[in-house]
C-alpha positions, 0 to 999 in steps of 0.5 A: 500500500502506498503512503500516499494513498487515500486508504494509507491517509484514512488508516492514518487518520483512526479510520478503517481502510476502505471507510469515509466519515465527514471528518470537518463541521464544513464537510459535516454541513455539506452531506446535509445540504446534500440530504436536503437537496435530494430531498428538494429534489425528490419532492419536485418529483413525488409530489410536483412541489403541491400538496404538502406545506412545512410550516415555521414553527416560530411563525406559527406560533408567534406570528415572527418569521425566523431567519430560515422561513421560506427556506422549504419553498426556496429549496423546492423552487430552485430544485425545479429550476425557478429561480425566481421564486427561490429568490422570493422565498430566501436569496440565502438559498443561492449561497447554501447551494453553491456551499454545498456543490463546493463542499461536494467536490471538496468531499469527492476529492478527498474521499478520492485522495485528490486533496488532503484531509481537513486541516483544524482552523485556527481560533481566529479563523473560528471566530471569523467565521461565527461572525459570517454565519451571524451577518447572514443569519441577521442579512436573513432574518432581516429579509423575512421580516421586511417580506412578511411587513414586519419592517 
């Protein structure tokens, strides 16, 4: 077997040979934006997108929408190839998507042994990045609250 292998960098890393587990919280976010764009998909499919509604629980319960609302509607829309109403529901989905297809080759690559396995950030990388996820979540919740007439 060669050291510079996948199988030889997974038996190295504490994993059985043969075996591919998302090893980072990137990676870890990718497989479920894969989950949920299948499962975007398979609705699309089932159902034509018709019949079944998830309500936000946040809203229904306080009339307040959360920074996620329209994000069903916005993964459906885009899953059938309407952009425009994936917009209309949440721009956020367009940037979810496109994190999640990079995180798809990143994850393929490594699975493959094209590229190294995760490196641990920094704490200053960490931070920076909490801050990001914040101004989205907030760039979000403030795009719900001005769609539903609360601003």
């Amino acid at each position: 077997m060669r050291t510079g292998s996948a199988r030889a960098r997974l038996v190295g890393a504490g994993q059985p040979a043969g075996a591919w587990r998302p090893g980072s919280v990137p990676e870890q976010l990718g497989v479920a934006g894969l989950g949920a764009a299948g499962a975007a998909v398979a609705y699309q499919v089932a159902l034509g997108g018709k019949g079944l509604w998830l309500l936000c629980p946040l809203r229904m319960l306080t009339g307040v929408p959360c920074p996620l609302c329209g994000m069903t509607t916005a993964a459906t829309g885009l899953a059938s190839g309407d952009l425009g109403a994936a917009l209309a529901a949440n721009p956020l989905v367009l940037l979810l998507a496109g994190f999640t297809l990079v995180m798809a080759v990143l994850m393929a690559a490594r699975a493959l042994g094209r590229a190294p396995p995760p490196a641990q950030w920094p704490e200053s990388r960490r931070r920076q990045s909490y801050w990001v996820v914040a101004g989205l979540a907030a760039a979000s919740w403030a795009f719900q609250l001005h769609r539903f007439g609360w601003v």
